[in-house]
N, CA, C and O of each residue as an XYZ file, in Angstrom:
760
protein
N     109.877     -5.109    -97.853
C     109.523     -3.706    -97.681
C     108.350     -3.556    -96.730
O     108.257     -2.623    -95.933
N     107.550     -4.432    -96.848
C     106.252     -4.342    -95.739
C     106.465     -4.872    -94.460
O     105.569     -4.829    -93.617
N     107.979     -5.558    -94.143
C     107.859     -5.492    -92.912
C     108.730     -4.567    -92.257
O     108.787     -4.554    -91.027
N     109.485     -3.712    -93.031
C     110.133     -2.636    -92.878
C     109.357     -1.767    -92.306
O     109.598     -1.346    -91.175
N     108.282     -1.372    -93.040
C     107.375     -0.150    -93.202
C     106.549     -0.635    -91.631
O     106.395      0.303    -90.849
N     106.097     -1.846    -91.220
C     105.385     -2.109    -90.057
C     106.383     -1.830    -88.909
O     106.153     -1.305    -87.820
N     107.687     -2.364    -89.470
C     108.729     -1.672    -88.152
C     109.012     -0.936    -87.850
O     109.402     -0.968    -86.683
N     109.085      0.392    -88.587
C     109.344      1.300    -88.667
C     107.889      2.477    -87.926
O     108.003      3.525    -87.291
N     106.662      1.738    -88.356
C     105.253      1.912    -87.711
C     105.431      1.772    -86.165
O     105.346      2.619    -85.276
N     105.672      0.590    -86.131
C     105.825      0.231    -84.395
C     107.067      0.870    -83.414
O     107.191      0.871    -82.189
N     107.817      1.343    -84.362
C     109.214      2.026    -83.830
C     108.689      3.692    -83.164
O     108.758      4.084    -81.999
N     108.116      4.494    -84.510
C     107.265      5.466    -84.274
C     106.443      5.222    -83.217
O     106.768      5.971    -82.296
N     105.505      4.504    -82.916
C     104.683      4.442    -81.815
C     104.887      4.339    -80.617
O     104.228      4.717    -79.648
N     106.186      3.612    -80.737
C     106.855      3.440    -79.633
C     107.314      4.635    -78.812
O     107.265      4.672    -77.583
N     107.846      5.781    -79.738
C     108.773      6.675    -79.662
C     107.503      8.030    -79.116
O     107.703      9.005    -78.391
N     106.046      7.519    -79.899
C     105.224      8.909    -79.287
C     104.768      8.451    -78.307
O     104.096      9.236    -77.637
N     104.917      7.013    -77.784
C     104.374      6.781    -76.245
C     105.497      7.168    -75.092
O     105.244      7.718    -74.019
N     106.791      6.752    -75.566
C     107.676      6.981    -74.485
C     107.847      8.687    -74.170
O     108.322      9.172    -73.143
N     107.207      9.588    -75.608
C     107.738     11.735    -75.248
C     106.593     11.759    -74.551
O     106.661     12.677    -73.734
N     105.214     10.983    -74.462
C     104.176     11.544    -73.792
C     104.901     11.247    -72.073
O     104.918     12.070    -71.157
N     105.431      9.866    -72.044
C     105.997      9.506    -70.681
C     106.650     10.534    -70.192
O     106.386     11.059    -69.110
N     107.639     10.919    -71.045
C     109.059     11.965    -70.567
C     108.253     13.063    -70.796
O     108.471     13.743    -69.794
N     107.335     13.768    -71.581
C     106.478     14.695    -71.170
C     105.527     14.765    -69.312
O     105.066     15.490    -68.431
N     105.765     13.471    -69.741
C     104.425     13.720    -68.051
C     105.558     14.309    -66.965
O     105.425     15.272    -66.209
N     106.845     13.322    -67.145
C     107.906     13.415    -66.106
C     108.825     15.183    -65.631
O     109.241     15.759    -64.626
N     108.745     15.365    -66.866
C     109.350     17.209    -66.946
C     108.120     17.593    -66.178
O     108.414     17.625    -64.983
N     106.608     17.959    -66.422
C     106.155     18.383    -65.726
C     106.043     18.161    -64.350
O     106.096     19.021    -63.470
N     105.889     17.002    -64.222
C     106.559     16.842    -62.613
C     107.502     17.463    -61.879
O     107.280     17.810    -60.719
N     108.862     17.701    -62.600
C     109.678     17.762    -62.411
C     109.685     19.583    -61.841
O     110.173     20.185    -60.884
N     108.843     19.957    -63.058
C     108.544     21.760    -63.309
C     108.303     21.980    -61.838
O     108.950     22.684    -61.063
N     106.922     21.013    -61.542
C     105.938     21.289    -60.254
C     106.994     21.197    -59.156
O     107.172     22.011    -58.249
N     107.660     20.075    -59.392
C     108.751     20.074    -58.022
C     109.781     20.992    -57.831
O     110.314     21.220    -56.745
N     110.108     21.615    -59.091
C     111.060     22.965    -59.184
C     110.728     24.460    -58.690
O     111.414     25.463    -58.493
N     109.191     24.109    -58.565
C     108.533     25.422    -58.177
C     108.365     24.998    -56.549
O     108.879     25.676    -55.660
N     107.793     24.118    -56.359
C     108.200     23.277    -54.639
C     109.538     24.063    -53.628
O     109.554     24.573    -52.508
N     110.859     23.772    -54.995
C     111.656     23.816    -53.758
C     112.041     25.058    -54.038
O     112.713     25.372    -53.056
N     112.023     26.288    -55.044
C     111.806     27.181    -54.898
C     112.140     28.029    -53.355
O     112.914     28.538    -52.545
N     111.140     27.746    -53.692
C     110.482     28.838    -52.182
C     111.290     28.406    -50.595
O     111.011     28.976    -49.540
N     112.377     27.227    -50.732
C     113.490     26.914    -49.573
C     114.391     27.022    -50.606
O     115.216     26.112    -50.686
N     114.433     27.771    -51.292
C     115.671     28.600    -51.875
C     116.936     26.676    -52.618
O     118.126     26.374    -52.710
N     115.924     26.194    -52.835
C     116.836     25.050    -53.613
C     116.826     25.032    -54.993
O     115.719     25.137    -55.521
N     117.906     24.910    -55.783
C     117.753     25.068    -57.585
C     118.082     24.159    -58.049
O     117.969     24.251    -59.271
N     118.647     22.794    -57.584
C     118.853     21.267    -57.949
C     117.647     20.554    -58.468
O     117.653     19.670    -59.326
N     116.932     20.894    -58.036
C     115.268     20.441    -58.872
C     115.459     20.897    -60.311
O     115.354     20.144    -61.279
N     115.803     22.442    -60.382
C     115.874     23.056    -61.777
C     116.392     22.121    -62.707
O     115.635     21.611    -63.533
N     117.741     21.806    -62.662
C     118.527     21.648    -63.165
C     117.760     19.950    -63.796
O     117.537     19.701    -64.981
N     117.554     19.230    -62.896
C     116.503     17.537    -62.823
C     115.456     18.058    -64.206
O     115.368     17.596    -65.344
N     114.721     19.244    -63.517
C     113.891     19.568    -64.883
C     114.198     20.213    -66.504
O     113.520     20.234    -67.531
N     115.619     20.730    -66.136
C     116.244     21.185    -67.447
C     116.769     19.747    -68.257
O     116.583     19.464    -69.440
N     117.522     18.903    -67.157
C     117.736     17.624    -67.697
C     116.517     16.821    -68.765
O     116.518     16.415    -69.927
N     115.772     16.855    -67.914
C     114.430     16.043    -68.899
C     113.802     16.896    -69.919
O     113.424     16.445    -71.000
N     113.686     18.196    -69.557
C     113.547     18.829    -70.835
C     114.252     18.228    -72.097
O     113.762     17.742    -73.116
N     115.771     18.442    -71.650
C     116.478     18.160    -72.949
C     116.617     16.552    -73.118
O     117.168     16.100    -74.122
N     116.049     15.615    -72.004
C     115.642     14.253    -73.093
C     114.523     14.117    -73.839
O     114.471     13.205    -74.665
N     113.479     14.978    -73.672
C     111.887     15.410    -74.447
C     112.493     16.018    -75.744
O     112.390     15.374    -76.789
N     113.286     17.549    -75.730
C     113.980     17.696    -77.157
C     114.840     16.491    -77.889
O     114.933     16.407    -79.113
N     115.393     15.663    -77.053
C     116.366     14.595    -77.817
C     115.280     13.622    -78.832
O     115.427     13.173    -79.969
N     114.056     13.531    -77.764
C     113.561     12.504    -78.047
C     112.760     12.604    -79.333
O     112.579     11.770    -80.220
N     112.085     14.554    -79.114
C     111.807     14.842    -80.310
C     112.387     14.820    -81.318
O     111.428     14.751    -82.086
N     113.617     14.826    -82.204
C     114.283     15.011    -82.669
C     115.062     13.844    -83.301
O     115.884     13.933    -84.212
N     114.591     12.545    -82.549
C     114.517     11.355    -82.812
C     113.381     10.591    -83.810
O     113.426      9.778    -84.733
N     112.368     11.313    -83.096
C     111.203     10.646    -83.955
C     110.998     11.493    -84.753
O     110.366     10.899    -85.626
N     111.174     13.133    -85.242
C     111.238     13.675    -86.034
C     112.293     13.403    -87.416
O     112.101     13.771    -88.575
N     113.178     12.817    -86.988
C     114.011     11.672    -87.770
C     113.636     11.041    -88.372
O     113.667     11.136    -89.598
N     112.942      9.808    -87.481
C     112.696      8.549    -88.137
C     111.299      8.609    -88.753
O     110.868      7.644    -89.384
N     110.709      9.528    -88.611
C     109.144     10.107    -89.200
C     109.710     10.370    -91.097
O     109.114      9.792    -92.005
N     110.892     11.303    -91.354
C     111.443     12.207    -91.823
C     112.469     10.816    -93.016
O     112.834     10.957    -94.183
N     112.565     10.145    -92.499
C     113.274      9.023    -92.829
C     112.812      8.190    -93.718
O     113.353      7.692    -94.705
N     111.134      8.017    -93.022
C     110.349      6.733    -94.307
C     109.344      7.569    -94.740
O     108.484      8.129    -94.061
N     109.583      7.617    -96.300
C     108.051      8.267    -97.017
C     107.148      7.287    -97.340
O     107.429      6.246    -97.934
N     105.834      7.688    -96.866
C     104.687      6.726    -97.369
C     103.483      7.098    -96.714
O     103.653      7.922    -95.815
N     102.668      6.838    -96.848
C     100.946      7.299    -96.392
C     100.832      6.318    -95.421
O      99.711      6.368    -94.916
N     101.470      5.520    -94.991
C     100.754      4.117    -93.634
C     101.664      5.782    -92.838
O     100.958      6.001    -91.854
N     102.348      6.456    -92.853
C     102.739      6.904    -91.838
C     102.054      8.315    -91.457
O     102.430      8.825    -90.402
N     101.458      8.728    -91.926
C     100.302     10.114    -92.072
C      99.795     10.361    -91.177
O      99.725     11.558    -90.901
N      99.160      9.339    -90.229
C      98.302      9.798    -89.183
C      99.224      9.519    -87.726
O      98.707      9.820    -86.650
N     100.953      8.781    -87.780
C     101.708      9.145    -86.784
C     102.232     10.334    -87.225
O     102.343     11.150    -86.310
N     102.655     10.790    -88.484
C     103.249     12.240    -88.575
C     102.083     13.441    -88.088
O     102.689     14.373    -87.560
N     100.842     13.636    -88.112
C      99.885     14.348    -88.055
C      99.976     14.024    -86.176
O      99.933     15.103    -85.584
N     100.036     13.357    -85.643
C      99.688     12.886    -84.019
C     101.200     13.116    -83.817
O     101.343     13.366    -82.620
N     102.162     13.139    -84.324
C     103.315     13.621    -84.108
C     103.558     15.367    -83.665
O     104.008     16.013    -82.718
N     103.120     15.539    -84.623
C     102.886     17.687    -84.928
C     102.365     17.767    -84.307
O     102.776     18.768    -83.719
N     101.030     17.196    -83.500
C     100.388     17.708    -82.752
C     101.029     17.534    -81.597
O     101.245     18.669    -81.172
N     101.444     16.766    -80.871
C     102.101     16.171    -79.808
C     103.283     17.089    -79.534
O     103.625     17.214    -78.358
N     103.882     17.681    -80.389
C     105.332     18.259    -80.226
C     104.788     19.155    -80.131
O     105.069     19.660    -79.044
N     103.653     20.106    -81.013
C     103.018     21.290    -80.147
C     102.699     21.686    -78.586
O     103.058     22.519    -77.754
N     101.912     20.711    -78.688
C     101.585     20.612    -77.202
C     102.325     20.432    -76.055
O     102.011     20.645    -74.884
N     103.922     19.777    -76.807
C     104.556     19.806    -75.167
C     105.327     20.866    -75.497
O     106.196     20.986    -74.633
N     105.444     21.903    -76.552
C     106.578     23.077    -76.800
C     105.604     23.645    -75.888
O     106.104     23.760    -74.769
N     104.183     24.114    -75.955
C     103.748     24.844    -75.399
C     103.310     24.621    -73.340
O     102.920     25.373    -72.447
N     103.648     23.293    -73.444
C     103.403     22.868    -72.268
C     104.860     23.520    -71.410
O     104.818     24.148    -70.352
N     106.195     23.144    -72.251
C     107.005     23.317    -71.380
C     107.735     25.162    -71.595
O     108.653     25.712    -70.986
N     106.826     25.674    -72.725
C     106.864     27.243    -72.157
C     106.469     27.333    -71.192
O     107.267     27.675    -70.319
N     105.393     27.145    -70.897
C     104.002     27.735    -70.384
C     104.959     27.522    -68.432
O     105.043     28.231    -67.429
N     105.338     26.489    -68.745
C     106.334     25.389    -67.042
C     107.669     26.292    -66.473
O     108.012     26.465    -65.303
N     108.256     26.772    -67.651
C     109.576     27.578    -67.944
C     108.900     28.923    -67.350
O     109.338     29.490    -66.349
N     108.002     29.275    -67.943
C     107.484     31.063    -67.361
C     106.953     31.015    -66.077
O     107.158     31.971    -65.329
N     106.195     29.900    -65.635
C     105.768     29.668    -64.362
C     106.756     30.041    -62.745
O     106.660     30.714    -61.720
N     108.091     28.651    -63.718
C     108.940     28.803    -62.832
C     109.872     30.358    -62.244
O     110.154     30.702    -61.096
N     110.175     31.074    -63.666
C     110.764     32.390    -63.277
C     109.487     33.134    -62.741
O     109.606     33.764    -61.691
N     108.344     33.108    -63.351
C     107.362     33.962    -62.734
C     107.198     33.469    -61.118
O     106.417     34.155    -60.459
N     107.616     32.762    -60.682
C     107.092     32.910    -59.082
C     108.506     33.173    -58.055
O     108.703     33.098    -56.842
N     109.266     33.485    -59.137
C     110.452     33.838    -58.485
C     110.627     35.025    -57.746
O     110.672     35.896    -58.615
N     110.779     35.677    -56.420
C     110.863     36.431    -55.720
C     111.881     37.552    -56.134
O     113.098     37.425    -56.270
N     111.183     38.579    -56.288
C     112.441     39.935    -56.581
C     113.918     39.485    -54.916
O     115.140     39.452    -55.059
N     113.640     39.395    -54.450
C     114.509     39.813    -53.633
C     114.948     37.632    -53.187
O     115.302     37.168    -52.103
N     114.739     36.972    -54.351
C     115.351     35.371    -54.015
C     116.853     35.397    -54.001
O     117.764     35.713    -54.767
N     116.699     34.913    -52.759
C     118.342     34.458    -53.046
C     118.912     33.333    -53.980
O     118.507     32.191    -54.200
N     119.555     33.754    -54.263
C     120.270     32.921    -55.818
C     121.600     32.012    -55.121
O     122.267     32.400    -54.161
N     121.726     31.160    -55.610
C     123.275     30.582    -55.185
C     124.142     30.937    -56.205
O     123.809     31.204    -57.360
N     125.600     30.932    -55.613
C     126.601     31.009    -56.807
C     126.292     30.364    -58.200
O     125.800     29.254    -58.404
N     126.649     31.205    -59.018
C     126.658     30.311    -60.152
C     125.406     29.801    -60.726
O     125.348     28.880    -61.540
N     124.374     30.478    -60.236
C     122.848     31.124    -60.953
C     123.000     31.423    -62.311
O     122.278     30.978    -63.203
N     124.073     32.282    -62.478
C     123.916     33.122    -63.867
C     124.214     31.746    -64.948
O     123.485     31.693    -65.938
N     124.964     30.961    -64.820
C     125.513     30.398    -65.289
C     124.170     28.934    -65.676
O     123.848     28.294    -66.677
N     123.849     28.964    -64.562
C     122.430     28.029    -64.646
C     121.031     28.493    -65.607
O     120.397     27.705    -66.308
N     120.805     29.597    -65.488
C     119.805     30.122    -66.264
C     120.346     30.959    -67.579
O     119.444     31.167    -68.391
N     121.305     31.346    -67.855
C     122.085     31.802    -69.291
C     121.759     31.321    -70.308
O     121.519     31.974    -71.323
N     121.676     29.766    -70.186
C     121.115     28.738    -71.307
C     119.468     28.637    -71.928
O     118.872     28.358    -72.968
N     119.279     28.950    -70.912
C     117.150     28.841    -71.228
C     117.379     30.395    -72.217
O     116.582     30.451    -73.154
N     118.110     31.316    -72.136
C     117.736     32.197    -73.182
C     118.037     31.769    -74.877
O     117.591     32.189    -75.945
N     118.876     30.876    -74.548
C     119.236     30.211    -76.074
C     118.385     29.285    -76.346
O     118.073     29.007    -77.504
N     117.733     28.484    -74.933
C     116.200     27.684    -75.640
C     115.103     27.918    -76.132
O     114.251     27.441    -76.882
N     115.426     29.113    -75.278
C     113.735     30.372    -75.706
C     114.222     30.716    -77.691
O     113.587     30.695    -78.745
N     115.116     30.891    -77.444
C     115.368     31.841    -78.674
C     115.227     30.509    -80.143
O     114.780     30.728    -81.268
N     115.782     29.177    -79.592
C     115.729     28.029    -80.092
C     113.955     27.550    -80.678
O     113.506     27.127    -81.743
N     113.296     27.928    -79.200
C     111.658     27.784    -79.412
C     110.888     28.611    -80.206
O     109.837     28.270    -80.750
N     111.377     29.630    -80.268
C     110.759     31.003    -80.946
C     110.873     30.398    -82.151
O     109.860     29.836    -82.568
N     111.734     30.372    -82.736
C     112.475     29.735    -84.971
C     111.589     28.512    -84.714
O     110.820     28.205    -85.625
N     111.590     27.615    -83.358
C     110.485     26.149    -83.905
C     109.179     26.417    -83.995
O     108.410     25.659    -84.586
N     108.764     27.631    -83.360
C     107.288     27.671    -83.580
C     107.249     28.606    -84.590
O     106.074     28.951    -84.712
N     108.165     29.359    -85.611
C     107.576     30.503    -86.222
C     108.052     29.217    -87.943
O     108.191     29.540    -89.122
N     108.115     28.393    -87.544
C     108.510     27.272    -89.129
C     106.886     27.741    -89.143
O     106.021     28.212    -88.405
N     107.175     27.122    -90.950
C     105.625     26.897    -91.452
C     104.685     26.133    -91.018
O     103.473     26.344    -90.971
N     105.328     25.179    -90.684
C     104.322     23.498    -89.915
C     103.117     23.993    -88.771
O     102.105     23.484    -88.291
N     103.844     25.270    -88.642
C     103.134     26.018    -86.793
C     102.252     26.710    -86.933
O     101.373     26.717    -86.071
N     102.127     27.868    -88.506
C     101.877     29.051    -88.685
C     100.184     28.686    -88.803
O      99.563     27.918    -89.537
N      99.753     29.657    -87.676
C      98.270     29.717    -87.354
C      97.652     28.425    -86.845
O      96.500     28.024    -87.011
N      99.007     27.666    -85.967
C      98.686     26.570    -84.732
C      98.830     27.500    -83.151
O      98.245     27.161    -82.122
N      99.586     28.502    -83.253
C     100.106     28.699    -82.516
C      99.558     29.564    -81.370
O      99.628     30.695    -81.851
N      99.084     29.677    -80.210
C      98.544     30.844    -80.000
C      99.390     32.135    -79.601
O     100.617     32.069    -79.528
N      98.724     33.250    -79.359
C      99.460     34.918    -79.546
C     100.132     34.609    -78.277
O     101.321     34.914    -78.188
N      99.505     34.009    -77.210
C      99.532     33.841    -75.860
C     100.905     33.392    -75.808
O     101.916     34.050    -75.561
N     100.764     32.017    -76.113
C     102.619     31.284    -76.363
C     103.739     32.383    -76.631
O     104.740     32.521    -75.929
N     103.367     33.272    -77.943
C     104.642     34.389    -78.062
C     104.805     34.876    -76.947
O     105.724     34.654    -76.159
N     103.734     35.706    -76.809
C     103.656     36.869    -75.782
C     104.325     35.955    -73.924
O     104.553     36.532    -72.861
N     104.384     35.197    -74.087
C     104.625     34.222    -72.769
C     106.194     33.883    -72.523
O     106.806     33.586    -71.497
N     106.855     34.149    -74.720
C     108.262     34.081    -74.302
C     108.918     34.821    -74.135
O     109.953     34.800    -73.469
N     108.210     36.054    -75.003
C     108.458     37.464    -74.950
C     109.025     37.481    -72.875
O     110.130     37.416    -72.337
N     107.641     37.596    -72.336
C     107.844     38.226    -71.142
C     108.988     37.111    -70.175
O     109.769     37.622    -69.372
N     108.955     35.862    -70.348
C     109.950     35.514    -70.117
C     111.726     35.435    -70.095
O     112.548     35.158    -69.222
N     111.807     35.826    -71.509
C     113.261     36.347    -71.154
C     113.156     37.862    -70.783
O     114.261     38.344    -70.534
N     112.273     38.600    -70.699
C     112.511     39.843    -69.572
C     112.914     39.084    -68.209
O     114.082     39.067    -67.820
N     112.051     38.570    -67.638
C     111.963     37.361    -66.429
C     113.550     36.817    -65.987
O     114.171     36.768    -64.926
N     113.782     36.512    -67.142
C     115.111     35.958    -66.939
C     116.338     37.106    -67.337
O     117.403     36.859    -66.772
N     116.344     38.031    -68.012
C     117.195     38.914    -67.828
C     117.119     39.568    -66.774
O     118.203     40.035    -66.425
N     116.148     39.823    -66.028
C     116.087     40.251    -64.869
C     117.159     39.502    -63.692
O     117.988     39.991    -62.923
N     116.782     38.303    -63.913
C     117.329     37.481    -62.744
C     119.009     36.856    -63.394
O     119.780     36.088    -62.818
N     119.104     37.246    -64.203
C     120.758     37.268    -64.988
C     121.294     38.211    -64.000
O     122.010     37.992    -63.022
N     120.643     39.659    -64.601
C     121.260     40.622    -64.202
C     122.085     40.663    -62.890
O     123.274     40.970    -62.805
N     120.956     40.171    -61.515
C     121.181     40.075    -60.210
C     121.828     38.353    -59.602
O     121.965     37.858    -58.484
N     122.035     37.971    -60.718
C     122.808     36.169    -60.133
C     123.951     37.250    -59.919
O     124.255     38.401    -60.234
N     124.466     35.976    -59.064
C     125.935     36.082    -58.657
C     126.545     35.096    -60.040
O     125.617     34.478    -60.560
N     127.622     34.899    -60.571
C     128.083     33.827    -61.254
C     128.975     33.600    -60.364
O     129.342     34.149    -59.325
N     129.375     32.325    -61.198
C     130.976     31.316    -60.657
C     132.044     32.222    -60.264
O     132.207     33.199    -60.994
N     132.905     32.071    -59.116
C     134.139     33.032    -59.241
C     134.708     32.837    -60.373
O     134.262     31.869    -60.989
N     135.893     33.663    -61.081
C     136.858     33.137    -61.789
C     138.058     33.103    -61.224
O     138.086     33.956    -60.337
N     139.131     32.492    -61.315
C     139.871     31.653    -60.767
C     141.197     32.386    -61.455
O     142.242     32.702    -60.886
N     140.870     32.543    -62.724
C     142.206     32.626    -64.227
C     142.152     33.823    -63.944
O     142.317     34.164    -65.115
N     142.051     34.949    -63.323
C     142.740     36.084    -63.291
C     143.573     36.489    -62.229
O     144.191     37.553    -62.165
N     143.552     35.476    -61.305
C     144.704     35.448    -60.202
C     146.178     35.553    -60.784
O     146.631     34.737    -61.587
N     147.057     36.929    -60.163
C     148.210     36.409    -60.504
C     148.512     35.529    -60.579
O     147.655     34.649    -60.500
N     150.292     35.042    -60.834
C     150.882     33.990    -60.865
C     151.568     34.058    -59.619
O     152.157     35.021    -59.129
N     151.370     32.577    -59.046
C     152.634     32.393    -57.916
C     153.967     32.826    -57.714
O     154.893     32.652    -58.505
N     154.029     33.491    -56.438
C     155.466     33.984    -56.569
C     156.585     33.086    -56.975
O     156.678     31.996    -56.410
N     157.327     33.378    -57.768
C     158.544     32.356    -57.635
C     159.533     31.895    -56.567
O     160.085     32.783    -55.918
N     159.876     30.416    -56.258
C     160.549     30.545    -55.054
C     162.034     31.181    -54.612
O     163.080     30.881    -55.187
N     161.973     31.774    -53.894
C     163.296     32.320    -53.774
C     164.359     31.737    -53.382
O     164.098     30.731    -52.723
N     166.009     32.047    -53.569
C     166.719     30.847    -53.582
C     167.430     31.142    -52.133
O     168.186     32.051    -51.791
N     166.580     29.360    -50.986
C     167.338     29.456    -49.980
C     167.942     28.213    -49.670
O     168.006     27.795    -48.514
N     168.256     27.786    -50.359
C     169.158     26.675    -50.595
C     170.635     26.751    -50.337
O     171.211     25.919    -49.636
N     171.202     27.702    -50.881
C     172.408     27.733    -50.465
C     172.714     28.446    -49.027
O     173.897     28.688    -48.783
N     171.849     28.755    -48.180
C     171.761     29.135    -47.133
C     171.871     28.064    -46.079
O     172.185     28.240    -44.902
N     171.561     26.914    -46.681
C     171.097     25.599    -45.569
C     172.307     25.340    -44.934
O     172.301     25.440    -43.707
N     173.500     24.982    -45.574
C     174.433     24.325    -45.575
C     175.395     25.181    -43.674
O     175.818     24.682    -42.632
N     175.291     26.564    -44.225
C     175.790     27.249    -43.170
C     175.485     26.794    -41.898
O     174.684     25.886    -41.678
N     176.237     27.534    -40.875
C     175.992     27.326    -39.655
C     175.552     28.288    -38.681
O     176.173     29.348    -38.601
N     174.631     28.082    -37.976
C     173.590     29.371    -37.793
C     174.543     29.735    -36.257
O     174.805     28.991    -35.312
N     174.846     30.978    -36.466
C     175.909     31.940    -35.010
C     174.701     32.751    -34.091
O     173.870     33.511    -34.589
N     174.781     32.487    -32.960
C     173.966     33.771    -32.606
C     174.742     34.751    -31.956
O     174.231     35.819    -31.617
């Protein structure tokens, strides 16, 4: 059991050194999303939505294996845990509002925008229920709400005016071919 409990120690540690890594990397990623921005590129976005959601995976991992072993050797990674997952929920609001906030009323969007940013309203809405748990209540600052609040305005805004994907499935159906087959055989008179 005690070398369980040490593995399980070193597993955890492992796991809050590698979200601080993939924390540093999303923000990078944010900064470079706001970069290409402004030459109208959104492939960065997408690099930074990616790592976002290996930072949630990752959380959600060690919130696991935290969740998994009861005992007091683990108290001060669960406590450096909570804190840590605070800090990057609020880090990668704070990255998320940045990015729509420097977005130009009049940016050109590429096809299939709507379809790219549609999802961050279900993360926002996802972030809102993780910070309003009990674990949060009076960690949190007013600022953070008020930051997601104005963000999905931000982003309904820029819903509104994406272009989305064509759709494809409401094209009639192909004409059927008509029968000129028995025409071949003849012999053409002029």
């Amino acid at each position: 059991m005690v070398w369980r409990a040490k593995n399980v120690r070193q597993e955890v540690e492992g796991l809050l050194l590698a979200l601080e890594r993939q924390a540093r990397e999303a923000v990078g990623l944010a900064e470079r999303a706001q970069r290409d921005m402004d030459d109208d590129r959104f492939a960065s976005y997408g690099d930074f939505r990616r790592k976002v959601e290996e930072v949630r995976a990752l959380v959600a991992l060690t919130e696991d294996r935290l969740r998994g072993y009861v005992g007091e050797k683990l108290d001060d990674l669960r406590t450096e845990f909570e804190r840590m997952d605070l800090l990057l929920t609020v880090m990668l609001v704070k990255a998320t509002r940045n990015y729509f906030a420097t977005m130009k009323d009049d940016q050109v969007l590429p096809i299939g925008a709507r379809e790219l940013f549609e999802p961050e309203l279900r993360n926002i809405e996802e972030t809102r229920a993780k910070l309003a748990q009990p674990r949060f209540q009076g960690q949190v600052p007013d600022t953070v709400l008020a930051e997601l609040e104005e963000t999905v305005g931000m982003i309904g805004k820029i819903i509104a005016r994406a272009p989305s994907l064509p759709d494809f499935s409401d094209a009639p159906a192909a004409p059927k071919p008509v029968r000129r087959l028995r025409t071949l055989g003849r012999p053409i008179r002029t």
